[in-house]
N, CA, C and O of each residue as an XYZ file, in Angstrom:
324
protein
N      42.404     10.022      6.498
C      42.037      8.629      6.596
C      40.801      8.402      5.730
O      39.939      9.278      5.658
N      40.674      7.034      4.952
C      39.528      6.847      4.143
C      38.295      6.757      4.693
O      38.270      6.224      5.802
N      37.396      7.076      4.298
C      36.078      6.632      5.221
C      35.396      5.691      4.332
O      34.964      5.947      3.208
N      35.335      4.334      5.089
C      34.794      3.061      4.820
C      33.295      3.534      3.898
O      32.611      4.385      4.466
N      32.964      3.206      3.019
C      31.795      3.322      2.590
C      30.319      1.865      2.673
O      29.136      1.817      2.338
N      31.227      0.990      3.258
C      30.558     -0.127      3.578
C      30.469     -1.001      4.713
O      31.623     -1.370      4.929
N      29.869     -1.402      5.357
C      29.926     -1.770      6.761
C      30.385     -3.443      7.172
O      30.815     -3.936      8.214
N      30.102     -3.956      5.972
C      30.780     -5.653      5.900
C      31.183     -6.178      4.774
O      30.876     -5.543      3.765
N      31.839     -7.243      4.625
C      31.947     -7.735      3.172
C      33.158     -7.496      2.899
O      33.810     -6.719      3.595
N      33.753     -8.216      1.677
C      35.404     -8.064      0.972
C      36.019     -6.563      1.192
O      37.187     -6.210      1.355
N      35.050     -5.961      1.147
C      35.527     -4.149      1.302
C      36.316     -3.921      2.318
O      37.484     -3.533      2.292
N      35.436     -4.254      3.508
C      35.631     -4.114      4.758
C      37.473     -4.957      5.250
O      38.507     -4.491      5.728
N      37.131     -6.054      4.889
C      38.477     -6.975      4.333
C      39.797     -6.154      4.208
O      40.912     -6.146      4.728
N      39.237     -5.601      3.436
C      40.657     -5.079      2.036
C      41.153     -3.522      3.164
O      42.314     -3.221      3.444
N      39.833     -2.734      3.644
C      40.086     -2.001      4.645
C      40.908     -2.467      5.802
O      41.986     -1.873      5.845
N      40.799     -3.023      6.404
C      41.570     -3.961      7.487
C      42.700     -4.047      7.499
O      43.501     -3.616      8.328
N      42.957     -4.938      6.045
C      44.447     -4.980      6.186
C      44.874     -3.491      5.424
O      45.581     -2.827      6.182
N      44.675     -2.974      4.423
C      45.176     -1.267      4.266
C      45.925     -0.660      5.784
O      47.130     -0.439      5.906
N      45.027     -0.493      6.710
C      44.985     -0.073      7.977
C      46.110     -0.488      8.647
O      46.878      0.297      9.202
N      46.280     -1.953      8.620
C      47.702     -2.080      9.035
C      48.404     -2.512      8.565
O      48.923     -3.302      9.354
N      49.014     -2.560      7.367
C      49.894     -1.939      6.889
C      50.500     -0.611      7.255
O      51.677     -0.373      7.524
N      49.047      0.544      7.194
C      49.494      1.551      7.571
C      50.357      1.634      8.991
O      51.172      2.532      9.205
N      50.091      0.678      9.827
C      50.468      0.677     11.073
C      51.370      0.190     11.527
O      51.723      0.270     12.703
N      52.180     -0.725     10.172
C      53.489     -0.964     11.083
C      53.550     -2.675     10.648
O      54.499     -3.443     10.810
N      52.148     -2.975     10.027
C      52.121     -4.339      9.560
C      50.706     -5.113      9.711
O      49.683     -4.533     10.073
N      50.753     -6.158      9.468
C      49.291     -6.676      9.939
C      49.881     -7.529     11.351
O      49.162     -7.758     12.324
N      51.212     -7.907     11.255
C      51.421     -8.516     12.770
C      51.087     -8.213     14.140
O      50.552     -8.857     15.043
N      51.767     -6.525     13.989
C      50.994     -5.930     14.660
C      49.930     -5.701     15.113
O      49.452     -5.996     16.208
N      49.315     -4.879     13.833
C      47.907     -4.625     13.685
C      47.323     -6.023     14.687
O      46.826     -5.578     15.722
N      47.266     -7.542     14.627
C      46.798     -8.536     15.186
C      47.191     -8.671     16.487
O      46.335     -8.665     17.372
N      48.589     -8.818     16.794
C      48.934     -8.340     18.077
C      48.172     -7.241     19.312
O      47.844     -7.391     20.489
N      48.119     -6.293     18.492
C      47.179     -5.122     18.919
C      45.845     -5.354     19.642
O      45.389     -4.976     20.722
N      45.241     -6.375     18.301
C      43.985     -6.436     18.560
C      43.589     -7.342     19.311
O      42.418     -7.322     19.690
N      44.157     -8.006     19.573
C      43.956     -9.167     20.442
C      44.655     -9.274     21.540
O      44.797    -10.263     22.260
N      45.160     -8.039     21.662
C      45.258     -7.910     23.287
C      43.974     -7.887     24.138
O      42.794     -7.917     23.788
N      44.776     -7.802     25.850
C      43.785     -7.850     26.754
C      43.197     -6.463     26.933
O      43.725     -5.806     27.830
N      42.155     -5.853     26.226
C      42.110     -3.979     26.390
C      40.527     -3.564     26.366
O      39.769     -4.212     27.088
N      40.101     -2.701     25.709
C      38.574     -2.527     25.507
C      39.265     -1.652     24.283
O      40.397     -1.238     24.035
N      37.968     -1.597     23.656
C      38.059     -0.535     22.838
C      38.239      0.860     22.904
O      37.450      1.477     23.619
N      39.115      1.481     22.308
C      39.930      3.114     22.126
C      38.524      3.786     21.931
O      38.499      4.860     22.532
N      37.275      3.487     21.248
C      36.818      4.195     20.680
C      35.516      4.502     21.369
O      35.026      5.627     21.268
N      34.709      3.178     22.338
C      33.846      3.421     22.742
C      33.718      2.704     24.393
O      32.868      2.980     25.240
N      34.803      1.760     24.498
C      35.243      1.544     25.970
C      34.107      0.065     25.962
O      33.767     -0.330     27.077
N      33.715     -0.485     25.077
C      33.092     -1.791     25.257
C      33.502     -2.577     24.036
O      34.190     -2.040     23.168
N      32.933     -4.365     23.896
C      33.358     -4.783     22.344
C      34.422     -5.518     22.276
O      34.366     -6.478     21.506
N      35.911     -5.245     23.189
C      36.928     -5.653     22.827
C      37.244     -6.790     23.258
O      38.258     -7.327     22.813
N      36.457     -7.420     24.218
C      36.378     -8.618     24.870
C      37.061     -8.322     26.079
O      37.121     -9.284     26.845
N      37.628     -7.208     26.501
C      38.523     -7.175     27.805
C      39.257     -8.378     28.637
O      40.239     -8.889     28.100
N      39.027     -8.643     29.341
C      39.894    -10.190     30.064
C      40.318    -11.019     29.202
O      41.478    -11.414     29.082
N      38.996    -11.440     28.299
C      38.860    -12.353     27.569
C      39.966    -12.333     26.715
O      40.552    -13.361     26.372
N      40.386    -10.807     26.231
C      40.831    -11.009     24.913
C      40.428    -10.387     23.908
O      39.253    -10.044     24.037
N      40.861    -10.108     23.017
C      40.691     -8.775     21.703
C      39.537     -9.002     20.954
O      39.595    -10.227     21.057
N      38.892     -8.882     20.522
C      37.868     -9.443     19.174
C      37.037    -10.234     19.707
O      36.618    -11.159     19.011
N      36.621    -10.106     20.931
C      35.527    -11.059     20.973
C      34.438    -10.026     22.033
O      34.656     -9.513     23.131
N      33.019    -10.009     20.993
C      31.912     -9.372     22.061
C      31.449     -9.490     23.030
O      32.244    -10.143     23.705
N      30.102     -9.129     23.921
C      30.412     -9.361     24.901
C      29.708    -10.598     25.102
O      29.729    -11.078     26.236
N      29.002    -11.274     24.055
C      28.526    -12.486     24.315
C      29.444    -13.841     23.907
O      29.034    -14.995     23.782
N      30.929    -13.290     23.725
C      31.818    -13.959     23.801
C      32.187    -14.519     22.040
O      33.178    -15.192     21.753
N      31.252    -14.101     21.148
C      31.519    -14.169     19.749
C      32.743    -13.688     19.068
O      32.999    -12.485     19.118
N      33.671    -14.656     18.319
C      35.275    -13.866     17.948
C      35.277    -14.303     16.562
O      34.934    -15.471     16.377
N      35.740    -13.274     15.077
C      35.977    -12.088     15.531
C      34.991    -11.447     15.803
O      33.870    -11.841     15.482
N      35.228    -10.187     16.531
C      34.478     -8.459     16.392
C      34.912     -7.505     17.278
O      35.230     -7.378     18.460
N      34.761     -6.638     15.860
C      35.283     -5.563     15.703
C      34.715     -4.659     14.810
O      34.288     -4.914     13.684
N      34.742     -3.270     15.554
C      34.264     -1.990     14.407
C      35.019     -1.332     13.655
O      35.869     -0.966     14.467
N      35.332     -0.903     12.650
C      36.280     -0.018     11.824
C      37.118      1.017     13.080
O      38.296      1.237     13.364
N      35.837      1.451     13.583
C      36.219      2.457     14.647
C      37.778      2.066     14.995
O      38.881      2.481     14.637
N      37.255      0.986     15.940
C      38.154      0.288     16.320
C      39.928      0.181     15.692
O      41.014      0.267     16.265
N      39.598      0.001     14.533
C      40.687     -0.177     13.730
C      41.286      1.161     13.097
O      42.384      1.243     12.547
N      40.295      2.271     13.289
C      41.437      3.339     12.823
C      42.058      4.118     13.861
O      42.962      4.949     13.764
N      41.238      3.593     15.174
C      41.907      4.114     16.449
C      43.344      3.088     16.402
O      44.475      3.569     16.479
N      43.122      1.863     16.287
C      44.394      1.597     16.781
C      45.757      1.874     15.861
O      46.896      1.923     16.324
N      45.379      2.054     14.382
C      46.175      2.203     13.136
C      46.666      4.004     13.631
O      47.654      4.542     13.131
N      46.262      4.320     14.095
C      46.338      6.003     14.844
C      47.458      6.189     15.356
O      48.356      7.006     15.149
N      47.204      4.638     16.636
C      48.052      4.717     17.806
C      49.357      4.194     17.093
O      50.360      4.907     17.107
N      49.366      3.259     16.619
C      50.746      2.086     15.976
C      51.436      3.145     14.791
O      52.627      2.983     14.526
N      50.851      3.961     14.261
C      51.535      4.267     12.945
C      52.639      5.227     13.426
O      52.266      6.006     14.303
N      53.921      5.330     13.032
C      54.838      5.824     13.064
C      54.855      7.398     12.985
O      54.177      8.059     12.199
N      55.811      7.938     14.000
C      56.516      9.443     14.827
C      56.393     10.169     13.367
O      57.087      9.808     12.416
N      55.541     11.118     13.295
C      55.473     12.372     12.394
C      56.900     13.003     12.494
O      57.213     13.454     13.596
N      57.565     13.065     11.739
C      58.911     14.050     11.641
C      58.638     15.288     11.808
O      57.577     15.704     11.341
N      59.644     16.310     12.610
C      59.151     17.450     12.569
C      60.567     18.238     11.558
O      60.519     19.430     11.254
C-alpha cells in the first residue's frame, strides 16, 4: 500500500479515490464510510450514531487516511489461492 506523503490537499484527494477504486469502487468506498460505525483504526472520529465522517464535534467530512486504508483492506476483493 502507498504511503501518503501528505496530510491534506489535491494529493490527499487523488489518494481517496485510488483507495477505492482499489476497493470495489468509490460507491462503496462512500457507502462504507458513511455508515453507522467508528473507526477500524483507532475506535473514535467516525461519528458513530451520527454517521460516517463526521467528528466528534459533529464537523462532516472527517476522516484520516488511516481510516481509509483500513476500510480499502476490508472491501478489496478474496486473494486467490
Amino acid at each position: 500500500m502507498q504511503t501518503p506523503k501528505k496530510p491534506g490537499g489535491w494529493s490527499s484527494i487523488r489518494y481517496v479515490f485510488r483507495q477505492s477504486r482499489k476497493a470495489g469502487g468509490i460507491g462503496t468506498m462512500w457507502k462504507a464510510m458513511r455508515s453507522k460505525n467508528t473507526c477500524k483504526t483507532c475506535a473514535v472520529g467516525m461519528g458513530g450514531q451520527k454517521g460516517g465522517m463526521v467528528n466528534e464535534t459533529g464537523h462532516f467530512p472527517e476522516f484520516c487516511k488511516k481510516s481509509i486504508q483500513a476500510m480499502q483492506a476490508d472491501l478489496q476483493p478474496a486473494i486467490e489461492s
